[in-house]
C-alpha positions in Angstrom: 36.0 -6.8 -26.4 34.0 -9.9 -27.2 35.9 -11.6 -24.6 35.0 -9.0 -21.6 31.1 -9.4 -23.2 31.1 -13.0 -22.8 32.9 -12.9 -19.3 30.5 -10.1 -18.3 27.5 -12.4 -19.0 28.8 -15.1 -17.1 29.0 -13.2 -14.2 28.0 -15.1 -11.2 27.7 -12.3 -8.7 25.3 -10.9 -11.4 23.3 -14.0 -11.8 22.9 -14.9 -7.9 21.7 -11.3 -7.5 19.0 -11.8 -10.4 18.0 -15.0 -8.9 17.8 -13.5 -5.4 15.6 -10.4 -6.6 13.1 -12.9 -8.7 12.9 -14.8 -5.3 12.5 -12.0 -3.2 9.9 -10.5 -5.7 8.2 -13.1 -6.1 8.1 -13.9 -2.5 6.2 -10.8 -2.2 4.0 -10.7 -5.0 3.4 -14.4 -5.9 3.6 -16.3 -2.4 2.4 -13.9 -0.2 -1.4 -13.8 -1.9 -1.4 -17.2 -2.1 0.0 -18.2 1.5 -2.6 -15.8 3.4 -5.5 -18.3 2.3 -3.6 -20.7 4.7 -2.3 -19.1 7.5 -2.6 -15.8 9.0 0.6 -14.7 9.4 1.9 -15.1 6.1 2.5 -11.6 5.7 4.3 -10.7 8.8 7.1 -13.5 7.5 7.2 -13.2 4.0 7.0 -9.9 4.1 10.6 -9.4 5.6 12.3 -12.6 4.1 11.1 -10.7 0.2 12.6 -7.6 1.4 15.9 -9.1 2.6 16.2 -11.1 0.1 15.7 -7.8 -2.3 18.3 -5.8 -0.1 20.9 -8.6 -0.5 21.0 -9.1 -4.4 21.0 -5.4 -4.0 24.0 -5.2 -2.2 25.6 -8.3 -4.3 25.0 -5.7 -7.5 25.5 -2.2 -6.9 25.9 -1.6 -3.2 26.7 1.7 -4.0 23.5 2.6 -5.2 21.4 1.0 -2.3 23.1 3.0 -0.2 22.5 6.2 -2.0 19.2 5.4 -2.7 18.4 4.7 0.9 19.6 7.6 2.7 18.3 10.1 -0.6 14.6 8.2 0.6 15.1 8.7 4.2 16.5 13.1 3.9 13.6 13.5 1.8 10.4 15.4 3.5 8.2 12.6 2.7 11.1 10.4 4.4 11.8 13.3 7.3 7.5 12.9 7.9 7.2 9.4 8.5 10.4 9.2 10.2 8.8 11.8 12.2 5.5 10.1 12.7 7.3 6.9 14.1 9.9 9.1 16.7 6.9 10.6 18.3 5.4 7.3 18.7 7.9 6.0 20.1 8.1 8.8 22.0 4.4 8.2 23.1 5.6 4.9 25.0 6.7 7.6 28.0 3.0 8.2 28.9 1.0 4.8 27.4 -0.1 2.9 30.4 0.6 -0.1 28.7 4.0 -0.1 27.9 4.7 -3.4 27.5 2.3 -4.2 24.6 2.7 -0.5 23.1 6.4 -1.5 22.7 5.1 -4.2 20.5 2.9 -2.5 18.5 6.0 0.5 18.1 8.2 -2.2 16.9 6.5 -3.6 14.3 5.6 -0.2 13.0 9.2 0.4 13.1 10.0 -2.7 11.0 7.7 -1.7 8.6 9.0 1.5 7.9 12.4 0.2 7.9 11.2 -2.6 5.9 9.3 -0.1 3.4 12.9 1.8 3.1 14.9 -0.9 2.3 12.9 -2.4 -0.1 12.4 0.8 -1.9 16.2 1.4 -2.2 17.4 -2.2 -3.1 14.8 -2.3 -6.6 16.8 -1.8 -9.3 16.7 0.9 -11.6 15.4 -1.3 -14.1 12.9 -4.4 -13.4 12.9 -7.2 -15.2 9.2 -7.7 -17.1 9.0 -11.2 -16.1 9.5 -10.6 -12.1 6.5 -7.9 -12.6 4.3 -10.6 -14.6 3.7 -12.3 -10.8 2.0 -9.5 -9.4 -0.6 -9.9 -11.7 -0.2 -13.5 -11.6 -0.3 -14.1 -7.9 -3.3 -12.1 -7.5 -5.2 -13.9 -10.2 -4.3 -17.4 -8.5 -4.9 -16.7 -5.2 -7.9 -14.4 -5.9 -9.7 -17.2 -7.9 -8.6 -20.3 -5.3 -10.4 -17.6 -2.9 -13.7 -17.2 -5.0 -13.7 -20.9 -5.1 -13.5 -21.2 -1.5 -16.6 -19.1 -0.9 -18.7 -20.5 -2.9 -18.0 -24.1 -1.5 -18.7 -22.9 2.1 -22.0 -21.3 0.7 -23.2 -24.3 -1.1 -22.6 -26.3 2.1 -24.1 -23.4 4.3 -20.7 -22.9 6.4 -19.0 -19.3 7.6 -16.4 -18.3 5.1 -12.6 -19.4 7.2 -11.3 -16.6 9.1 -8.2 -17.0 7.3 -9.8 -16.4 4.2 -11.5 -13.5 4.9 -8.3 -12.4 6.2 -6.7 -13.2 2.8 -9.5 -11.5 1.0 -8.6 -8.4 1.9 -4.8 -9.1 1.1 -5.9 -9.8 -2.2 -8.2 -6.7 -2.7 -5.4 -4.3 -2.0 -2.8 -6.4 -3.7 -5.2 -5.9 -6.6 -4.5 -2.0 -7.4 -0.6 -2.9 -8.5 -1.8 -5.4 -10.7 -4.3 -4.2 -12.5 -1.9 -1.2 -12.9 0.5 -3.3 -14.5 -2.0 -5.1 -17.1 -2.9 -2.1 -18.0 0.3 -0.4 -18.4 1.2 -3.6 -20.9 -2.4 -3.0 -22.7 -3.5 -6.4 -21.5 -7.1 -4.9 -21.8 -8.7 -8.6 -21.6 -6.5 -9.3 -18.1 -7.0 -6.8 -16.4 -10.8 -6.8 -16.9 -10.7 -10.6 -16.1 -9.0 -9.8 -12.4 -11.5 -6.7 -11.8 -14.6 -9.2 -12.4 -12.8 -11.9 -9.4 -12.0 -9.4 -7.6 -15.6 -7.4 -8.0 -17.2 -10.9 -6.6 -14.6 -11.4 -4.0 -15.4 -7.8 -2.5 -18.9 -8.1 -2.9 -18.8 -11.5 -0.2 -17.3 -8.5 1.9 -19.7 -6.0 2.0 -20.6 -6.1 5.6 -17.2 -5.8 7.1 -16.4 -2.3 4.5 -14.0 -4.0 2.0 -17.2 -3.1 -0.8 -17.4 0.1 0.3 -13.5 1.1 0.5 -13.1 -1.0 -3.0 -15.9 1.3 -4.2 -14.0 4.4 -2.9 -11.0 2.8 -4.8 -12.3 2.2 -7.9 -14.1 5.9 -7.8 -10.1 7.4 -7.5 -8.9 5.3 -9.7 -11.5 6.6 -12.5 -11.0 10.3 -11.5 -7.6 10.0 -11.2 -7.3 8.1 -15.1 -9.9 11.3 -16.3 -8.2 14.1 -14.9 -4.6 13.1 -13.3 -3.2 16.8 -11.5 -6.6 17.7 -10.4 -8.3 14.3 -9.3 -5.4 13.9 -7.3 -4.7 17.1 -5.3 -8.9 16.8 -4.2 -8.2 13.3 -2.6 -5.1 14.1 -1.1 -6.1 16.9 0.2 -9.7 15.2 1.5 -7.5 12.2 3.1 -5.2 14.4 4.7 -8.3 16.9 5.7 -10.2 14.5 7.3 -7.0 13.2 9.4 -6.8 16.4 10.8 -10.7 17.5 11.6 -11.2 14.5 13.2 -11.8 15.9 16.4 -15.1 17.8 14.9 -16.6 14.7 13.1 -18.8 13.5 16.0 -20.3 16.7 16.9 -20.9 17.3 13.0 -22.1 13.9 12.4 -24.0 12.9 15.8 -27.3 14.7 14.3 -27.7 13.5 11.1 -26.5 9.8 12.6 -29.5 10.4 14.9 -32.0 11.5 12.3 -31.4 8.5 10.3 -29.8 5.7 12.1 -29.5 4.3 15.7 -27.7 2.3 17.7 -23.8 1.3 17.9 -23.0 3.5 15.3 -24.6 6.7 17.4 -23.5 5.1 20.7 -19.4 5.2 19.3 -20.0 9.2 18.0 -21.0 9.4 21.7 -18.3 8.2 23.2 -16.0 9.9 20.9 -18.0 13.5 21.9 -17.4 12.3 25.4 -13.7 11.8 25.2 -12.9 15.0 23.5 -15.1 17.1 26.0 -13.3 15.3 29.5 -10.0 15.7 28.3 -9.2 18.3 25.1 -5.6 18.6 27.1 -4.9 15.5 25.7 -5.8 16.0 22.4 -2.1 17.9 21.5 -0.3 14.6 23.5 -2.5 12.0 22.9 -3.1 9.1 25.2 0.1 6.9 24.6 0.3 4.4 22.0 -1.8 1.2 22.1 -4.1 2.8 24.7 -7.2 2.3 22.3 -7.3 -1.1 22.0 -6.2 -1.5 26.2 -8.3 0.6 27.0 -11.4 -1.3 25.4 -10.1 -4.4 27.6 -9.3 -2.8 30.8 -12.7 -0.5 30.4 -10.8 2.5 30.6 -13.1 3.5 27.2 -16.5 2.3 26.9 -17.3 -0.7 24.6 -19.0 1.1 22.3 -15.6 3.3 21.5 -15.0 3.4 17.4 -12.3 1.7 16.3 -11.4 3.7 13.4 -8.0 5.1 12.2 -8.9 8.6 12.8 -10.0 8.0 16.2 -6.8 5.8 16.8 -4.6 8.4 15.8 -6.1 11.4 17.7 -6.4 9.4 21.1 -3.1 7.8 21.2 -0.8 10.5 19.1 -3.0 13.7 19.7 -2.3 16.4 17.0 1.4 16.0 16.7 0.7 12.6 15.3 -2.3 13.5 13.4 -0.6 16.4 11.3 2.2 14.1 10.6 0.2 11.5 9.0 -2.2 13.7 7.4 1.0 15.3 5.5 2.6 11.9 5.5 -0.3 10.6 3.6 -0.8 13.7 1.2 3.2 13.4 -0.2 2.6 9.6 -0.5 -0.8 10.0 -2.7 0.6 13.6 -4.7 4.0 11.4 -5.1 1.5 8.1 -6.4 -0.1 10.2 -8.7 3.4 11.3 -10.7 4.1 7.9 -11.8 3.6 6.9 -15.3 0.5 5.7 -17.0 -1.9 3.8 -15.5 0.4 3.1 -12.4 -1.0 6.9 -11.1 -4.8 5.8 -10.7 -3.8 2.5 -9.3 -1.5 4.2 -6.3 -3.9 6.7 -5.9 -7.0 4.1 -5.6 -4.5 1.5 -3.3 -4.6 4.6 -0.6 -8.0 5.4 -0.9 -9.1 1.7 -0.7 -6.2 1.2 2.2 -7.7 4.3 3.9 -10.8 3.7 3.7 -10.5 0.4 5.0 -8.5 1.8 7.9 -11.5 4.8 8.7 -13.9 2.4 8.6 -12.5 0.0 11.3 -10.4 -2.7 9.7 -7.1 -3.7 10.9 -6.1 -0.3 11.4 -1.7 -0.6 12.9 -2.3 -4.8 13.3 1.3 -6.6 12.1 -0.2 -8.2 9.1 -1.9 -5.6 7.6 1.3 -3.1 7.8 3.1 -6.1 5.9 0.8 -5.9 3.6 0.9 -2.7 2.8 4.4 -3.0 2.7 4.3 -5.3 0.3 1.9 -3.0 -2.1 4.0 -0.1 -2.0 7.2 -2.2 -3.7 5.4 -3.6 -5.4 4.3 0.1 -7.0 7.9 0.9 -7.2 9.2 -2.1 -8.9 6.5 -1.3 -11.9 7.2 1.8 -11.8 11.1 0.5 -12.8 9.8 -1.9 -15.3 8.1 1.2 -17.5 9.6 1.9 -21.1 11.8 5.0 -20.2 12.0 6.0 -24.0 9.9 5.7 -27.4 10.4 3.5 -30.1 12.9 4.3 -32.8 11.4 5.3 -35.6 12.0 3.6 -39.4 13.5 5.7 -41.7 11.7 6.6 -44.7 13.4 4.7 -47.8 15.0 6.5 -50.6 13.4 7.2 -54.2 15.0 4.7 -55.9 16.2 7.1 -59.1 17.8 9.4 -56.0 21.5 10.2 -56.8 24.0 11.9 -54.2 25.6 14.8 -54.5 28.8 15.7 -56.1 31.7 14.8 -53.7 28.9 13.3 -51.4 28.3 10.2 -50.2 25.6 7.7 -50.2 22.8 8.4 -47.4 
């Protein structure tokens, strides 16, 4: 026996496939962060090379279970939706009028579904505390190398880098999963330490929306901590809603935009108005994939168009695709909200954050940002893994010291 323990710990299948899931973990959580304050496709490269690397120690260990796991993720409804969502996409390609850079924008959602899939199924069923200590750790770093970066360019009166307002916004959503880990581990002084960076960082943000969708976060994130069942059914089911009453939003919202505001925010309700009355055929087909952000160029939709994720959706995937991420969005946030402790307010408030985001114009299907959220949702389910499963033992109480046993018994 203690010569099968010893051999069993000196494993070295075992040991490349811990080293290769601490690289491919921390590729994700620790480099990822810190590599988007210097160039602007970090995500859409680490993003795959952390997954594969994940997927490969994976099938090193227990290739068994990866390949259970993936195809029990895949033939589940959630799995069946998305899956769903992405075939009638691709599907949309037949009708887009610009097929070439549609195909584009269908692969890389496919490789980040397939990416999100794989990843899922290749954590273990236990993670290691010490690979979950560099979500918190990356975002920290590269969060506070950011906040030093913005105030250097406003004490020498320059624009913020591109790239790092880019890599603000990785870091804002990356902050839900860690915050949901310092908490989980009762780091009380951590946690509020990363919320204060990250409160200034967002603030620097406010015209773009990142404020306003961290507020949104932060506001399902205390629900969600107060009343866990409840809080989350009334945001799923107000995401999901407003997916699929799109349509009606700028006939509801064009008089009171009118009555209180003007200009390019009454001229896009407009033009949104316009293209459901001209052509409410296609709102069951949609448009074809990619035909938003074409169209915009080729001025087949006026420049004033929104460019928002629920009029993305409904132009270029019509109601098929609306309803299917609408109810691909509910499972994920109901599904958020079952995992343990403070891990259920932080998924929640990472979808309402990464939807809100997404409603309010930003990034919306761009590579980088899908890689991203890739990379948040892994990260989710590799602290979910690294959650005590059981309670403490425990002590037994000690025996009166005059206690005897019974006849015939023996000592307790």
């Amino acid at each position: 026996m203690p010569h099968r323990r010893s051999h069993a710990l000196l494993d070295p299948s075992a040991d490349a496939a811990r080293l290769l899931r601490r690289i491919g973990f921390g590729t994700l959580a620790l480099a990822l962060p810190l590599a988007a304050l210097v160039s602007r496709r970090a995500a859409v490269v680490l993003a795959p090379i952390g997954v594969v690397l994940l997927v490969i120690a994976a099938l090193i260990e227990e290739p068994g279970r990866f390949i259970a796991m993936l195809r029990r993720g895949v033939l589940s409804l959630p799995g069946m939706i998305l899956i769903g969502l992405v075939a009638w996409a691709l599907l949309s390609l037949v009708w887009s009028p610009y097929t070439a850079s549609a195909t584009e924008k269908a692969g890389n959602l496919v490789l980040a579904i397939a990416l999100g899939f794989a990843g899922m199924a290749a954590l273990p069923e236990r993670m290691r505390a010490s690979n979950l200590n560099l979500v918190a750790l990356g975002t920290g770093i590269a969060g506070a190398f950011a906040l030093a970066l913005v105030v250097i360019a406003e004490f020498r009166h320059e624009d913020t880098d591109a790239g790092v307002e880019r890599a603000i916004s990785v870091i804002l959503i990356m902050t839900w999963p860690a915050l949901a880990w310092l908490l989980s581990r009762e780091r009380g002084l951590s946690a509020l330490g990363l919320a204060l960076v990250v409160g200034l960082l967002a603030l620097t943000r406010f015209d773009d929306g990142e404020a306003v969708a961290m507020v949104c976060g932060a506001a399902a994130f205390g629900a969600v901590s107060a009343e866990r069942r409840s809080a989350s059914a009334i945001i799923a089911a107000i995401i999901a809603g407003l997916m699929l009453i799109a349509p009606l939003l700028p006939f509801l919202l064009i008089p009171l935009v009118a009555a209180f505001a003007q200009g390019e925010a009454a001229q896009s309700l407009a033009v949104w108005a316009d293209v459901i009355s001209a052509d409410p055929v296609k709102l069951v087909t949609g448009h074809g994939l990619d035909t938003v952000l074409r169209g915009r160029v080729t001025g087949a939709l006026p420049q004033p168009a929104p460019v928002t994720l629920l009029f993305e959706v409904w132009y270029e995937l019509g109601l098929v695709g609306a309803v299917a991420g609408a109810a691909s969005l509910y499972f994920a946030i109901r599904a958020a909200a079952r995992m343990p402790g403070a891990l259920a307010a932080g998924g929640v408030a990472a979808f309402s954050t990464a939807f809100a985001l997404s409603a309010l114009g930003f990034a919306t299907f761009q590579t980088w940002w899908l890689m991203t959220l890739t990379a948040v949702v892994l990260m989710f389910g590799a602290i979910a893994r690294g959650q005590y499963r059981t309670d403490r033992p425990v002590a037994p109480l000690l025996k009166p010291a005059n206690h005897r046993p019974k006849a015939g018994g023996t000592p307790a």
